[in-house]
C-alpha positions, -999 to +999 in steps of 0.1 A: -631-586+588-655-597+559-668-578+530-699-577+535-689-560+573-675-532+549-647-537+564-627-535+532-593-524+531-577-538+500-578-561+473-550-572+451-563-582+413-548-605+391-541-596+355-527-608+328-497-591+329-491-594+363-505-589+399-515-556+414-522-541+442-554-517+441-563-506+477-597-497+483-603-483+517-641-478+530-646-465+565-658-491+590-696-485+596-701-468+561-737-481+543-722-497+506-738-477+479-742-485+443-733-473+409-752-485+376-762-514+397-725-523+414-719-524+447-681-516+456-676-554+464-692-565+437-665-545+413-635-555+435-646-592+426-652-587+385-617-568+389-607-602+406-619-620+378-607-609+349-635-589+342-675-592+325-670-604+292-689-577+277-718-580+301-722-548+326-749-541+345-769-557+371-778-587+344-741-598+350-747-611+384-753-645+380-718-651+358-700-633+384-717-651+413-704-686+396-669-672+394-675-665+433-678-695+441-653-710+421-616-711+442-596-732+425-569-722+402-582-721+367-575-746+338-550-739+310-576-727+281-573-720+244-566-687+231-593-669+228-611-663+195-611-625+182-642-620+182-642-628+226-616-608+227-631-577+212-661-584+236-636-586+269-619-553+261-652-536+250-664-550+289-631-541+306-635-506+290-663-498+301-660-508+336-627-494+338-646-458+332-675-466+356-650-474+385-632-443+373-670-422+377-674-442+409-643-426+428-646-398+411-685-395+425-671-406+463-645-377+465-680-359+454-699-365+481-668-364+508-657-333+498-695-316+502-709-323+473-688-300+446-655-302+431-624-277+439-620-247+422-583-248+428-576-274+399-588-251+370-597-273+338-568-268+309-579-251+279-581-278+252-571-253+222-541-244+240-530-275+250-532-278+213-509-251+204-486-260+234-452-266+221-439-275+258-438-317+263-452-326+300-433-327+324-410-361+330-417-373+363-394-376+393-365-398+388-368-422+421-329-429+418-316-391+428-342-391+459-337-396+495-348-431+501-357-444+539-376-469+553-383-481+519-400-450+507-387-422+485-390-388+501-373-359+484-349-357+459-319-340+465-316-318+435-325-284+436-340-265+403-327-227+402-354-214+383-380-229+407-402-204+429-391-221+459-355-212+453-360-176+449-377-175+481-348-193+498-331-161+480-350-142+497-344-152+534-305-155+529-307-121+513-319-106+546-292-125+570-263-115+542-282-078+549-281-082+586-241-089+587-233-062+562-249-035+583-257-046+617-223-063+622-199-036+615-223-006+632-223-030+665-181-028+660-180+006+659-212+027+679-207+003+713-244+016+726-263+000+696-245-034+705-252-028+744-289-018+735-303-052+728-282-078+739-301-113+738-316-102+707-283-096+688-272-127+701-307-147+684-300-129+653-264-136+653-269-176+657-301-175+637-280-161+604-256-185+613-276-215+611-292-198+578-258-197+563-249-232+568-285-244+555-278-220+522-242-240+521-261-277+519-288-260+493-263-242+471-242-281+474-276-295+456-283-265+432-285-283+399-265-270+364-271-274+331-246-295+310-251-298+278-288-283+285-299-306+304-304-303+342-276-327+360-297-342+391-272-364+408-263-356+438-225-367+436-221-343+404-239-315+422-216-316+456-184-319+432-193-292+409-198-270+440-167-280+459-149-269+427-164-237+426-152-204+433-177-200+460-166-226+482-140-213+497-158-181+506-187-197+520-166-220+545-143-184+552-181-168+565-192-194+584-157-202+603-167-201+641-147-166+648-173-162+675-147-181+700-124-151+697-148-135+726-133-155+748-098-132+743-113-103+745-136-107+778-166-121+789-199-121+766-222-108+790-200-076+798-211-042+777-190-028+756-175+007+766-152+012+735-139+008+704-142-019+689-163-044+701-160-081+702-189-083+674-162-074+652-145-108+648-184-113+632-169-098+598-162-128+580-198-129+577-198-105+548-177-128+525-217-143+517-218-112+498-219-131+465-258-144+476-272-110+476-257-105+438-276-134+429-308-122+446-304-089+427-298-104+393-324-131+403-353-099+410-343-081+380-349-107+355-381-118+376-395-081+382-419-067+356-405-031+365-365-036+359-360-001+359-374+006+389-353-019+408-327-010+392-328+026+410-338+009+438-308-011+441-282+012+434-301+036+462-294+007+486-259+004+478-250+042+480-266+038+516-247+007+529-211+025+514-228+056+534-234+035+560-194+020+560-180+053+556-199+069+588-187+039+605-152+046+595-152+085+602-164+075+638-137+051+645-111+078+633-122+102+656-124+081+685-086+072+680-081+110+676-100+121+702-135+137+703-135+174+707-095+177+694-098+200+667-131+211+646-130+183+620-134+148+646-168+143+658-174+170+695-210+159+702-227+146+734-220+106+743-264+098+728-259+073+703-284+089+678-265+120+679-237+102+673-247+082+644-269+109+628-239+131+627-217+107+614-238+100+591-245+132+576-203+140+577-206+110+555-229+123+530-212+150+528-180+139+518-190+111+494-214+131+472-192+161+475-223+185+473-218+202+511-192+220+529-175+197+556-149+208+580-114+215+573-089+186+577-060+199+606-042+163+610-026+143+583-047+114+591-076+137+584-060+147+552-053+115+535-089+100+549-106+132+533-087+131+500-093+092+499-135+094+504-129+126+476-115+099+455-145+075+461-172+099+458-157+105+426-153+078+411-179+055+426-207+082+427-201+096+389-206+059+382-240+056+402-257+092+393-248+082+354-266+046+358-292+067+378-301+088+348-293+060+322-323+042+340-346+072+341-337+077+303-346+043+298-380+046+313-395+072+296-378+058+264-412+046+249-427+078+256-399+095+239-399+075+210-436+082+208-437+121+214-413+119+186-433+098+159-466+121+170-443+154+165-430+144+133-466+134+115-476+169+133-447+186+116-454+169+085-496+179+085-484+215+089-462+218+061-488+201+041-517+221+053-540+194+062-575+204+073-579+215+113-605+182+112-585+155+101-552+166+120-575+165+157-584+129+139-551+120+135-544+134+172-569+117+189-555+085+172-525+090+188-538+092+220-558+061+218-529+044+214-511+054+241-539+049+263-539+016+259-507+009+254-506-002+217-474+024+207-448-005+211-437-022+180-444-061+191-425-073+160-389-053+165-400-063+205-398-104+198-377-099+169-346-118+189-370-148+199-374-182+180-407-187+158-418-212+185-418-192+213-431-160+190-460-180+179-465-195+218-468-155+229-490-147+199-514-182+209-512-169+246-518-132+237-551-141+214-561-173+227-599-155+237-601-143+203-589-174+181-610-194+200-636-175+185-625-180+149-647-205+132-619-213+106-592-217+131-610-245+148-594-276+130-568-258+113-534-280+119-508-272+144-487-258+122-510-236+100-524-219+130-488-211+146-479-196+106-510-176+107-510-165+142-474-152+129-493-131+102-519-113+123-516-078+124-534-055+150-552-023+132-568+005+150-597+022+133-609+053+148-648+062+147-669+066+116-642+050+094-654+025+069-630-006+074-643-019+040-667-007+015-696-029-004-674-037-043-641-035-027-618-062-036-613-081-008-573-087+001-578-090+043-602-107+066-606-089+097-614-102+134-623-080+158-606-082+192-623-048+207-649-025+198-681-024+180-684-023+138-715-016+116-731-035+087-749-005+070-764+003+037-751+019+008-763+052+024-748+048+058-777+054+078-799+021+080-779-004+102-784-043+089-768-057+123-734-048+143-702-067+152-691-076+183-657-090+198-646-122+184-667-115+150-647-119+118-658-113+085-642-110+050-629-147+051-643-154+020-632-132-002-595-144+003-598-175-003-602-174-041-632-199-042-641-210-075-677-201-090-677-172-062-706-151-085-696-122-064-658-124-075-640-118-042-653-090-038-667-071-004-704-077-003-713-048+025-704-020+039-685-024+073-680+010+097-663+015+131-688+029+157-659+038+182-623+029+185-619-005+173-591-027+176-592-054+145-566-081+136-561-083+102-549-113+078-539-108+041-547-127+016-510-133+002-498-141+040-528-168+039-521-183+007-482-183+015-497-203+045-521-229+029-487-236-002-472-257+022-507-276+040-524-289+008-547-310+028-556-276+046-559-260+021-584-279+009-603-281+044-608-244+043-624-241+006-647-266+011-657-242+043-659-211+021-675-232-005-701-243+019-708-207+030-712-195-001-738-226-007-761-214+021-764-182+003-769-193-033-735-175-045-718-207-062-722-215-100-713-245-104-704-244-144-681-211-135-666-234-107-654-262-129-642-243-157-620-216-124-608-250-112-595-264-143-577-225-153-564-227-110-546-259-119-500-257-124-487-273-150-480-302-122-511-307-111-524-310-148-495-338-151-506-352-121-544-356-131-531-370-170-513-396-150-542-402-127-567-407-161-539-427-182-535-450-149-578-457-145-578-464-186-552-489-182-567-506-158-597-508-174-585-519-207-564-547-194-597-561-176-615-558-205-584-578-228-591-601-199-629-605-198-625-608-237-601-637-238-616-658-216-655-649-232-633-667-266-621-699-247-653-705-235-669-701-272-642-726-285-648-750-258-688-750-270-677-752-305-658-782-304-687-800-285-709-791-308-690-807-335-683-836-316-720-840-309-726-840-346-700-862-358-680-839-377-644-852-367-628-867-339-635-865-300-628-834-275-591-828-273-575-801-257-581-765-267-554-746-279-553-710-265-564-682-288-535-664-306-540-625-316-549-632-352-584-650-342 
């Protein structure tokens, strides 16, 4: 099909590098459109080509019309000069971005006209802070290749979403056998209630367990922190495992043991029923302890889980133990004496019973009937034993956990009594202890009491200063300063922010304070008022900051870093605060910043006519170390050097020259012999 059909499927483009393939597919029947002038053919042949040479834009037709016509191979040329060069790359460029608008206009108009929300745009000031590299991409040597393709790669990342979901779904068959499995053995109705569908479930766990055995055979490890991806390391670091074995033990095919004990499709009438040769199932156990430690780390509620877990666990032992009490008195006889079960043949009354006896015994907080048989002795004295053990052990984790959640609160009732203890003793006024009250209750309102530093004391500076980026990104981005402040300065100063809560009607600095912090405000609303207090110049918003520069020491400041207004809290105002020793520890090790940011305040204070200039110099000069002083002799001696040694240089050739028109001069006159050779001027001329 031609081009001019629209029939266009692909065209490969030769470059100087090599050839490659760029397949451009238009629908059959589709009207061509233009861009700037190009046609979608007409940029598949400049691509062709080699390109415009500089010229884009509908003027270029006529070159690339002659290079249309043109088939044969080209002739060897000359390099190129620079100069051509420049002009093909400044063409190349440019069409490289129109194609580039040109797709990117297509999918506009396919896809209705506006682009996806689902790709968000990434935040360009934190992709400057980010101190995570991309991501490498897929290595095409540990993937599945067929038909020449690469599909999938057999190497499966633990930490992945996708890998706690398959969690999830083995968690539930591993669930399914622990409990299911061993009531069908023992309460014969529950298995003879729904017979196809135990048998669906049965299989269907089956086949989950032997897909979790080829997943966990691909789960990749870390060795020497890096993620091993082949797929022969991965199979032999899981057949040497200690999980091996026990995965092959729960999925051995004990199913064929129905055959000895009678036909499938017969119901069960007694103890035990063929569903217990299904037991080997439980040795996947080991799964649901990953799941659990897997949730906990995951869960922003740890605590809660926590309970939650160890209620599950006191349920399925619960569960085991009613289990086992029913078997016993089946063997002994229902009805024998008081202590075996003596209920009707219903299976809820039977497993609510058991059950109950169960409870009972294990938390050893109800009466439960008297043992007459010494197989009801030693079973009695052995779940006594359990209960006691195993139960003292889960009630003291119990409250451990509850402890653990109201631990803040704790901590925080105890901080609030103490200052209340301490107000008391020192009689301090009715009005500013409600004050100081209130304060407190601000706080934990809105969840401000923890201590953030003794919180991420244990984490490296990098990932501190990635939580403190993340945590203030809306209000850095806010800070004027902060804008093209280095990478490194920002993460030192993000370090140094400290959050301060000012309640309302406090002044958070006064007009002739010496300035030592510059605030930005992350919530509330502050005042600029008079001297006064009650006319109101303007008022501060979120993301405001003021008292930069009065810590920056800025030379020829007339008002000598010192607060030029009065600043008050309206309401309850959140402020992050910066000190001036924290920012000059900073700056000590970013000269080049350093610099950057007084030239800022310096320019500040130039809009409001608070520089003097003579003051400046003569601060600069006093700021200098003894270094810098050194620094700027060596700087002076090394400009007067050079300047004398082109002037020694200037003045010996200005005296050749006057020799030279000396000697002719005598010569012209006849004073002595012809022009010989000059010699050179010695130091005592």
């Amino acid at each position: 099909m031609s081009e001019a059909s629209g029939g266009l499927s692909g065209q490969e483009v030769d470059t100087p590098t090599g050839r490659a393939n760029i397949a451009i597919r238009i629908p059959n029947g589709t009207p061509e459109r233009t861009f700037n002038g190009f046609t979608l053919n007409r940029m598949v042949r400049i691509l062709r080509s080699g390109g415009t040479h500089g010229k884009v834009g509908p003027g270029a037709s006529q070159n690339n019309h002659s290079v249309e016509q043109n088939t044969q191979p080209p002739a060897p040329t000359t390099v190129p000069s620079e100069q051509t060069q420049a002009e093909t790359v400044t063409g190349s460029t440019k069409f490289a971005s129109m194609v580039r608008q040109y797709i990117t206009k297509r999918r506009t108009d396919i896809s209705g006209g506006g682009r996806s929300d689902e790709v968000a745009t990434p935040d360009s000031f934190l992709n400057r802070l980010s101190f995570v590299a991309e991501s490498e991409e897929d290595n095409v040597e540990n993937k599945v290749t067929c038909c020449g393709r690469s599909w999938f790669e057999l190497a499966i990342d633990t930490g992945k979403s996708y890998h706690y979901n398959w969690l999830c779904v083995i968690n539930i068959a591993v669930l399914y056998n622990l409990t299911l499995v061993v009531g069908r053995a023992v309460f014969w109705d529950l298995d003879n209630m729904f017979p196809i569908a135990w048998v669906v479930l049965d299989y269907l766990c089956d086949t989950l367990y032997v897909v979790d055995i080829f997943v966990r055979m691909h789960e990749g490890y870390l060795e020497q922190g890096l993620l091993v991806r082949k797929p022969n390391l991965l199979r032999k670091n899981y057949l040497n495992s200690r999980y091996f074995p026990l995965n092959i033990i729960s999925i051995l095919p004990t199913d064929l043991a129905y055959l000895w004990f009678r036909p499938y499709s017969e119901p069960c009438t007694a103890l035990l029923c063929p569903v217990i040769v299904r037991i080997n199932r439980a040795f996947r156990l080991d799964r649901m302890i990953e799941f659990f430690e897997r949730t906990e780390t995951r869960t922003n509620s740890p605590n809660a889980f926590r309970i939650l877990q160890v209620v599950m666990l006191i349920l399925i032992l619960i569960h085991w133990n009613a289990c086992l009490f029913f078997s016993i008195s089946y063997y002994i006889g229902f009805g024998e004496d008081r202590w075996v079960y003596a209920g009707n043949k219903s299976f809820a009354t039977q497993y609510i019973y058991s059950f109950y006896w169960s409870t009972l015994t294990l938390t050893t907080i109800g009466e439960t009937p008297q043992p007459e048989q010494d197989m009801e002795y030693l079973f009695v004295t052995f779940d006594f034993l359990i209960g006691v053990l195993i139960f003292a052990t889960i009630v003291g984790n119990i409250g451990s956990m509850i402890t653990n959640m109201n631990a803040s609160r704790a901590e925080f009732r105890n901080k609030m009594d103490a200052i209340k203890q301490y107000m008391s003793f020192r009689k301090v006024g009715k009005d500013l202890e409600h004050r100081v009250i209130k304060w407190f209750d601000y706080l934990w309102s809105n969840k401000q009491s923890m201590d953030e530093q003794s919180v991420l004391e244990m984490l490296p500076d990098k990932l501190k200063a990635e939580i403190a980026i993340h945590v203030h990104l809306d209000t850095l981005k806010k800070v004027r300063i902060f804008q093209d402040c280095e990478k490194g300065l920002l993460v030192d100063l993000v370090l140094k922010l400290k959050l301060q809560v000012f309640s309302p009607g406090d002044y958070v600095c006064r007009k002739g304070d010496v300035g030592k912090e510059m605030y930005i405000i992350k919530r509330g609303k502050l005042d600029v008022v008079a001297d006064d207090g009650r006319e109101i110049y303007v008022t501060l918003g979120d993301g405001a900051v003021f008292g930069e520069v009065s810590i920056l020491n800025i030379p020829g400041n007339k008002t000598g870093n010192r607060r030029t207004a009065n600043v008050r809290s309206v309401g309850y105002s959140d402020l992050f605060s910066l000190s001036k020793d924290d920012l000059w520890e900073a700056l000590a090790e970013y000269p080049e910043a350093k610099k950057n940011l007084l030239d800022k305040g310096r320019q500040m204070l130039m809009k409001d006519d608070l520089i003097d200039e003579e003051r400046a110099k003569q601060e600069e000069a006093a700021q200098e170390t003894l270094q810098q002083k050194i620094d700027r002799l060596d700087c002076t001696l090394e400009s007067i050097s050079t300047r004398f040694s082109r002037l020694l240089a200037e003045y010996s050739s200005f005296q050749i020259r006057i020799k030279q028109r000396v000697t002719k001069l005598e010569y012209a006159g006849g004073a002595g012999p012809g022009p010989g050779p000059v010699p050179e001027p010695d130091e005592s001329d």
